[in-house]
N, C-alpha and C positions, 0 to 999 in steps of 0.2 A: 473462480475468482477472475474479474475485468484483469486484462494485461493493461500495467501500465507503463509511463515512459518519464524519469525525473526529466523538467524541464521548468525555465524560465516562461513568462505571459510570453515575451518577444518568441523565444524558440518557438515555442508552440504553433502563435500565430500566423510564424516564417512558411513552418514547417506547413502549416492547414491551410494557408492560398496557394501552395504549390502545387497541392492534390485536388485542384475545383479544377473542376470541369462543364464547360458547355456543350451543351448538346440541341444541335436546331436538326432535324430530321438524323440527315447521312452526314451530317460534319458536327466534329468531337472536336474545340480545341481547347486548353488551358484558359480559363477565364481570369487569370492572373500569372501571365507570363514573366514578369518581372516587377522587380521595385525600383522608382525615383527614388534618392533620398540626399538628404544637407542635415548634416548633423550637428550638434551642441549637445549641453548637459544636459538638454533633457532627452536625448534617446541615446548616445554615444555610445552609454554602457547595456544599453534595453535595446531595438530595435539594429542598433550600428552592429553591435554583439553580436547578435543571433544573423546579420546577414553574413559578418565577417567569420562565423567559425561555419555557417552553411556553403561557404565559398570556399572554406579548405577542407570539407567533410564530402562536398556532394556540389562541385563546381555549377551543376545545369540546374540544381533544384530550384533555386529564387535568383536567378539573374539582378546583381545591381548596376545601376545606371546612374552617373557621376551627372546633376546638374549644378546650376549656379543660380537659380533663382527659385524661390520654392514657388511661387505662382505662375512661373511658366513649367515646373513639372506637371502642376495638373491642367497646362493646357496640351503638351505631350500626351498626356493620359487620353485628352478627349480627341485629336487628332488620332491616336494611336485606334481609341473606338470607334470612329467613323469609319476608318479602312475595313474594319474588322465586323460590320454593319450591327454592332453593338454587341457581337457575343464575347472581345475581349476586352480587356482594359489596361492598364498601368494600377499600380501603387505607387500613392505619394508620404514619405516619411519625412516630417519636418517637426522640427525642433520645439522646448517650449517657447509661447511669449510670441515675440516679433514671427520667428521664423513659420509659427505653425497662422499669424495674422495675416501674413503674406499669402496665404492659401484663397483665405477667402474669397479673391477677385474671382480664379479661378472654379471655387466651389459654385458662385452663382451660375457662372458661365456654364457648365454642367449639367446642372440643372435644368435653367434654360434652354437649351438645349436640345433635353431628355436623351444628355448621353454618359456611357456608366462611366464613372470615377472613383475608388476609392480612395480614401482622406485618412491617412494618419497619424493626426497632429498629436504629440507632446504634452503633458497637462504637467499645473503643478502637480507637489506632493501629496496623495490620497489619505497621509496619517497627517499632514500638517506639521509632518515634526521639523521641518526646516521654514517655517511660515515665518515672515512670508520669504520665498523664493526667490533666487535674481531673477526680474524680467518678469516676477508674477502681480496680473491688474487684482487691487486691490479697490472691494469698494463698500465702505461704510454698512450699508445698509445691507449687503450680501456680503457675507464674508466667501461662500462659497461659488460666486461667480468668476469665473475664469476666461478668460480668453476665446477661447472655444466654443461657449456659450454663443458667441458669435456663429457658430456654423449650424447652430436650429434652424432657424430661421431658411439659411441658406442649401439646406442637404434634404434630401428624399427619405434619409434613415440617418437620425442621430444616436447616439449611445457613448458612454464613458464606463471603462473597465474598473471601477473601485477598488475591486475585490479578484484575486488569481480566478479563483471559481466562478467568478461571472463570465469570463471568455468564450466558454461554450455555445450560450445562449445569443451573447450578441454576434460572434462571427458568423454565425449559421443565419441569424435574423439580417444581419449587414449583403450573408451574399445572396439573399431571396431578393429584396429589393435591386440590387443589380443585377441580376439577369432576369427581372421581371419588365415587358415592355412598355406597359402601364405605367410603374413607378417608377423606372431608372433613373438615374442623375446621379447627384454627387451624394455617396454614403460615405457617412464619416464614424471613424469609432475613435475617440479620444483615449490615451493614454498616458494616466499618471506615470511621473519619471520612474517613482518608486516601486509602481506594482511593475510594471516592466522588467524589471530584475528581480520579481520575486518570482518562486517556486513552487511548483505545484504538481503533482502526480497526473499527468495526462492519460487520459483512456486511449489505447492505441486506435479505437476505432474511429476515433475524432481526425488523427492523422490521417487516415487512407486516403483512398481516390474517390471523391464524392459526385456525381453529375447534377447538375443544373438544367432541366430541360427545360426550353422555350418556349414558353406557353402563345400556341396559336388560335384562339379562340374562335368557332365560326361563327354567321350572323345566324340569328337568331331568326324563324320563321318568318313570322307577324312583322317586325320591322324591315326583314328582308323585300317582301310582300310587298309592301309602303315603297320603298325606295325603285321596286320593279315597276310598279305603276306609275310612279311619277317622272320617270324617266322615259316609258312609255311614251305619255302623255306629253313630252317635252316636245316644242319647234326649234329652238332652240339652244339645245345642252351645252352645259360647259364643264369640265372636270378640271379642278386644281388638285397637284398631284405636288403634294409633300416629303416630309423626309422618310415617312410611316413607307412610302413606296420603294426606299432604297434600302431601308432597313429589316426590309420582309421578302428581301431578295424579287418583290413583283413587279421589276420591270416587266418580265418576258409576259406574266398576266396584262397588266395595264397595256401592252403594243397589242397582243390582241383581243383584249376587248376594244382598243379604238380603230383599229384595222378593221374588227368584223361592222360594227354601225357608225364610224364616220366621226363620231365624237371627237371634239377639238381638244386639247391640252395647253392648259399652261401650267409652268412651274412656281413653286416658293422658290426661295434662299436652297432650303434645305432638299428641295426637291429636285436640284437640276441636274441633269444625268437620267433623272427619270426614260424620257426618249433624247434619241440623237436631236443634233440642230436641225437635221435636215427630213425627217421624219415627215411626212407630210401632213400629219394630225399636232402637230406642235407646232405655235406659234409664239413659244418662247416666256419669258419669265411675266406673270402676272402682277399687278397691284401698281404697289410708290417707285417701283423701279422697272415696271415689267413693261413690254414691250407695243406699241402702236396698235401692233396686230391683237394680241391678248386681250390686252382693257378694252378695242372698241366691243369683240365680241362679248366679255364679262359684264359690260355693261348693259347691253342686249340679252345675256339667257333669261330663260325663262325656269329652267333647274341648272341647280349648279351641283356638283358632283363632289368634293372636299373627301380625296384621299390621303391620310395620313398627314395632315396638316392641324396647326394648332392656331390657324387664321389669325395673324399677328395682325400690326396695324399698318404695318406695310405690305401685305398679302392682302389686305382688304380696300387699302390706301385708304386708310382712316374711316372705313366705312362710306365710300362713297363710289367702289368700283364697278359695285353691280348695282346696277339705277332701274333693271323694271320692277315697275311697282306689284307686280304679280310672283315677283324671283319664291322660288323654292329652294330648299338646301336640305341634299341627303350628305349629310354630314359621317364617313369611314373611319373610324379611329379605334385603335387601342383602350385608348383610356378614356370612361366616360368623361372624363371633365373638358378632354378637348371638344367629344363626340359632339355635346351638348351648348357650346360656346356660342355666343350671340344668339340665343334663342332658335336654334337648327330647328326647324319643322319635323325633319325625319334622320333622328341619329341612328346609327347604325354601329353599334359597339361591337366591334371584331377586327381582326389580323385584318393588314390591307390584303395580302395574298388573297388568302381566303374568301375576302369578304368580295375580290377583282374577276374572281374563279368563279365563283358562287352568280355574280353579275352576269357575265357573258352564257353562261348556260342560263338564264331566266331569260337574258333577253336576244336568242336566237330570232337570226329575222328580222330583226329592229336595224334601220339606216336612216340615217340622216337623209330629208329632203335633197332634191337634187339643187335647188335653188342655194339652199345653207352650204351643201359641200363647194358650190363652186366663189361662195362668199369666204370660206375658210381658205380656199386656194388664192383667191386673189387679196387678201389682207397677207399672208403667208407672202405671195412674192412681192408683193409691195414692199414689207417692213423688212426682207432679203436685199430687195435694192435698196432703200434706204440705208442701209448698215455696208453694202459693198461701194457706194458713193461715199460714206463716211472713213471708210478707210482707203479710200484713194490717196495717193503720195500728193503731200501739200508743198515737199521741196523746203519747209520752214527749220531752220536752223533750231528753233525751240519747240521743238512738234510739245502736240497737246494728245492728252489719253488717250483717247480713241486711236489715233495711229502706232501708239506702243503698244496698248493690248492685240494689235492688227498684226503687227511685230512678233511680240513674243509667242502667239498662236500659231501664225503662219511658220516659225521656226520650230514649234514644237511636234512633239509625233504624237497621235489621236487618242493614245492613252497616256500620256502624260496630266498628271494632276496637277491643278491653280487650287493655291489655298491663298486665301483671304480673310479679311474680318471688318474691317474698319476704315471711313472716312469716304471718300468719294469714288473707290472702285468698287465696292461688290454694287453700287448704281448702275454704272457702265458696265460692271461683268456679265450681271442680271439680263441686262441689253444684248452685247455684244459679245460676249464669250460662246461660240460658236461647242458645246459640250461633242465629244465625239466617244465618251465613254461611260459608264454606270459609275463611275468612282473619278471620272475625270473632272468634278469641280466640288470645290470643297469651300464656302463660303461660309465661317461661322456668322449666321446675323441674326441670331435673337438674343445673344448680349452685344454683338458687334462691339468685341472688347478691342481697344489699342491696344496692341503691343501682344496678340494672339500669335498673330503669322508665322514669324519666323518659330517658333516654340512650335504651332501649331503643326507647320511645317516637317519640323523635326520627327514629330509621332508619327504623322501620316507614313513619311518614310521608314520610320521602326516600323510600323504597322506592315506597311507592303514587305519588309525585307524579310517580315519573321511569316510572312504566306509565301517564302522564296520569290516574291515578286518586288524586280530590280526597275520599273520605271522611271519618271525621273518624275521626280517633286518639286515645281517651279512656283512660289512664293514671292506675289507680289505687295509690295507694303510702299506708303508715301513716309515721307521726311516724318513727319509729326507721328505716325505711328511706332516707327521704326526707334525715335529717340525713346519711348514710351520703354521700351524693354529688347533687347538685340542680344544680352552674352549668351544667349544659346546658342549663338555661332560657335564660342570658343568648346561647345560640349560636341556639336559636329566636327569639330578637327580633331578634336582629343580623340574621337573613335570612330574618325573616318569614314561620318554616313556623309549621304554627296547628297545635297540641295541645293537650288539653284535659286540665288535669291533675287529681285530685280528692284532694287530701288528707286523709285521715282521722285525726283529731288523739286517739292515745289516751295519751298521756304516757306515753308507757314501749313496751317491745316486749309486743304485744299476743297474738303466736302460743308466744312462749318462755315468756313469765310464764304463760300457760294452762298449758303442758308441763310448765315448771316445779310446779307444781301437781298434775297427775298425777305424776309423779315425788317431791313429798313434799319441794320444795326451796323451797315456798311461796314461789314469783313474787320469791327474791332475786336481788335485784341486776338486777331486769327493769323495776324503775317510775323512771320521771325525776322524782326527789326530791331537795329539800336534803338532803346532808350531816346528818345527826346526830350530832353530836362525843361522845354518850354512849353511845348502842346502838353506835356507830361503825359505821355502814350508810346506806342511802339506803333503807330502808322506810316512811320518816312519812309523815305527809298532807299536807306541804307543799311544793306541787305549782310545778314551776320556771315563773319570768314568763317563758317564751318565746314572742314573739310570731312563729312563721312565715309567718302571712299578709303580716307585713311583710317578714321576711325576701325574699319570693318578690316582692313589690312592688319590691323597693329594685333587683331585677335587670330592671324596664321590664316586667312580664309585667301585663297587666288580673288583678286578683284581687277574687273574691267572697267574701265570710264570710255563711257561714251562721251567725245567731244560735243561742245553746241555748235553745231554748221549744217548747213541743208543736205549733208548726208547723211544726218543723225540715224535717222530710221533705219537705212539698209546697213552702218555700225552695229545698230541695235542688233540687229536679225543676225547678224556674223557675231556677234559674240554670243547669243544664245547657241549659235550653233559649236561655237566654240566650247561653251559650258556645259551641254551634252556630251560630246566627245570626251571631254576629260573627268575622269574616276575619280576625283577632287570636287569639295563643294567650290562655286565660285560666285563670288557678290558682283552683282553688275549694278554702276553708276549712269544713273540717265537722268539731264534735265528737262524738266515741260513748262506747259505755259499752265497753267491752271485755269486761265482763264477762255480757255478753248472748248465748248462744251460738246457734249454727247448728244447724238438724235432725241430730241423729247420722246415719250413714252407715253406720255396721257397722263398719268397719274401725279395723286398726288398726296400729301404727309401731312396732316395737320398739328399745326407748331402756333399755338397761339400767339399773337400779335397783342401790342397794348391797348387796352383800348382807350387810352387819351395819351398823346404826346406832344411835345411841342419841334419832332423833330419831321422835315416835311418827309422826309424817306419813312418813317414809320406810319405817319400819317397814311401815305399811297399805299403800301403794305397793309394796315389794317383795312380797308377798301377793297382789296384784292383776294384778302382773308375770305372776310364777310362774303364774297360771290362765289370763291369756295364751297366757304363752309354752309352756306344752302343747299348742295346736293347731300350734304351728312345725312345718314340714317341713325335714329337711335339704336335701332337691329339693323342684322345683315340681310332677313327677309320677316 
């Protein structure tokens, strides 16, 4: 007879993500090390239950973690994944109704992403017998649409537990898809308040220690073949190197395959870390944000190389980064859908490792022209000077980006991690963040969600501290992002993890009102101003008394202001260094100019323009559009 175990859905479920496990070759860890959770009626007695009597049964088995916002625990969660290059995650437990609504920002971001999350939001009741519910969306024509329903749409694996006896099948189904590298993102398994607390005889075998291996798939002959010859055949090569390359541990393959034949690098968002700054085969981030050096040669290959990338439209810069009309694209990925994206010539569905390892043994012997290596070297020191004149000391009492991210680098130590997400740094980072680690930049930009950072922030450092790795986690965020979502400060004081967070105060959104600006929309409705009751608009110069430094004070965090005077910069540098030193998180206050920009990069974003106005800024805008958007491709080759 099966041994079994009386238990509630919650206990059970507590108890069965605390015994998954990951396995990527020689490293085993917990693929759900602990739970977020903000509770209400609908889990308090379900989910709250089962963590609060596993906390007085078996203190280490489900770790809970106190937030305050439920859509920044699941950005914790994906923070916390990225450290962990996608074999751990978080649990997020949030309430029925609003609290499990709040998830959703999050759940896309995840997705997007393709980093694991697990979701588990609160439903109403599975009998109806309390219908309808506080807080439950009722709608005419469904009566059994719920809330939740919302995260189809949004999640890599949906499921709702109806019934005690379905748990088996979806927890087991929920944690394939997360540790699968193809499908990751945000899995969600909804649970009614009610099944929650009911009871059911578990198999003990369900509880055990379960392993998750990590499927490395290799390349396949015939396309292997395909992509040896064309690379071959290349004058030209170019290789964008994704997040696929961070998350398959193949830095140390990608340095030498571009060591052994010369091949150039540029990175995504997600890809930086791939090689150091100074690497001599890297010239820095590619596409809408990437670097001088980068896009002149992307737009010149003749094959381009797409490792672990899902060639976004800023990694392509709206289609219009690679301009020869002969370009080829051996496209490396995981998951056919990215493999295959803008019509790749030659996909290549397999592990980036694998597929990097596999490469450099096909193409022994193969080097780059001596002509091309020494073009890659001189774009290379060119766009190095360009960025070390850029952050020469300008002596201005309201320094502009470039000289603060010059700042907070120079003060930092080479494995300290920059998390970001939103507005007009990861442009600038993308440029000028000089990466000197595998994990030292952490730019979420394929939701480029406000209000990610400091949350995001917070996992990365759960992340490092539960690998025993104490680096420091410096988190830089603008005024407009920061107001977007900030109390997960108050969750790093409450337990003590130390982040470094650096505010850059430009009163208003600093990346939209530039945009706004090319687009001929002149920075409306993008600067934080009084009210004008006659222009009836917010564009004066009467700039709002909001003080954030205290804001960020009033929630127990140490905070520095940097004065505005032509010392700013070297304040800036001594308080980071300050904020290192001290075993306490600390919020640092800096003003900028916004209006100061960053070395151009070549690239560019396509943001449609109107096509008839009567205002002469959009007029010249649509004109500028148009000379653009002629180099657009319909495909990428």
């Amino acid at each position: 007879m099966t041994a079994t175990k009386r238990m509630t859905v919650s206990q059970a479920l507590v108890e069965f993500l605390a015994h998954q496990w990951t396995v990527d070759g020689d490293i085993r860890e917990r693929t759900i090390p602990g739970m977020l959770g903000i509770f209400g009626h609908g889990n308090v007695a379900g989910i709250g239950q089962a963590l609060k009597q596993s906390n007085v049964e078996q203190p280490d088995l489900m770790p809970y973690y106190q937030a305050r916002n439920e859509q920044a625990m699941v950005h914790q969660a994906v923070g916390f994944a990225r450290m962990h290059r996608r074999r751990a995650t978080l649990a997020s437990a949030a309430s029925v109704g609003p609290g499990a609504a709040n998830m959703l920002t999050g759940a896309a971001l995840a997705t997007t992403n393709r980093l694991p999350a697990l979701l588990l939001p609160s439903d109403t009741f599975a009998t109806r017998v309390a219908d309808p519910v506080l807080q439950q969306l009722e709608q005419p024509w469904d009566i059994g649409l719920t809330v939740n329903d919302a995260f189809r749409p949004l999640s890599r694996f949906f499921d709702r537990v109806q019934r005690p006896e379905q748990l088996y099948s979806i927890a087991l189904a929920a944690m394939r898809v997360l540790t699968d590298p193809a499908e990751t993102g945000a899995v969600t398994i909804a649970l009614p308040e009610d099944v929650q607390a009911e009871a059911l005889d578990v198999p003990v075998e369900f509880l055990q220690d379960r392993e998750w291996h990590i499927r490395r798939p290799l390349p396949e002959r015939g396309p292997l073949a395909r992509a040896v010859a064309a690379i071959r055949g290349a004058k030209k090569p170019f290789l964008v190197a994704g997040g696929g390359v961070l998350y398959s541990d193949a830095e140390d393959q990608l340095r030498a395959l571009v060591e052994a034949t010369g091949i150039p690098v540029g990175t995504s968002q997600a890809g930086g870390g791939s090689l150091n700054w100074d690497h001599p085969q890297y010239l820095g981030g590619v596409g809408a944000t990437g670097t001088l050096a980068a896009n002149r040669l992307a737009a010149e290959a003749d094959v381009v190389i797409g490792v672990g990338t899902r060639y976004s439209d800023f990694t392509t810069a709206s289609r219009t980064a690679f301009q020869n009309p002969d370009v080829v694209f051996v496209n490396i990925n995981v998951a056919a859908f990215d493999a295959y994206k803008h019509g790749s010539q030659i996909p290549l569905i397999a592990d980036a490792r694998e597929a990097l390892t596999a490469l450099a043994a096909e193409l022994g012997g193969l080097a780059v022209t001596p002509d091309y290596a020494e073009r890659i070297a001189r774009e290379k020191a060119e766009w190095d000077r360009t960025v070390d004149d850029a952050f020469a000391p300008s002596g201005l009492a309201l320094p502009g980006q470039t000289e603060i991210i010059n700042a907070v680098q120079s003060s930092s130590a080479p494995e300290d991690v920059v998390v970001q997400a939103a507005g007009s740094l990861p442009g600038d980072l993308h440029k000028l963040w000089r990466v000197r680690n595998p994990l030292g930049y952490h730019v979420e930009y394929a939701f480029s969600c406000m209000g990610y950072e400091i949350a995001g922030g917070l996992g990365a450092k759960r992340g490092l501290l539960a690998n025993g790795d104490d680096r420091d986690v410096i988190v830089m965020v603008g005024d407009g992002s920061y107001l977007m979502l900030n109390t997960e400060l108050v969750t790093a004081v409450a337990e003590g993890i130390k982040i470094i967070v650096v505010l850059i105060q430009n009163h208003g959104y600093a990346s939209i009102g530039h945009l706004s600006e090319t687009v001929g929309s002149e920075r409306f409705g993008t600067l934080y101003r009084s009210y004008d009751p006659e222009a009836r608009n917010f564009q004066g110069d009467d700039i709002l008394p909001v003080d954030l430094a205290m804001n960020a004070r009033s929630y127990g965090i140490d905070v520095i202001e940097v004065a505005e005077r032509p010392g700013a910069i070297d304040d800036l540098k001594a308080a980071v260094a300050t904020a290192k030193a001290s075993d306490r998180s600390t919020f640092i206050h800096v003003n900028s100019d916004p209006r100061i920009y960053s070395p151009d990069g070549g690239g560019w974003w396509d943001v449609p323009v109107p096509e008839v106005s009567t205002l002469e800024s959009t007029q010249r805008a649509r004109d500028e559009y148009l000379v653009e958007q002629a180099n657009q491709k319909p495909l990428l080759g």
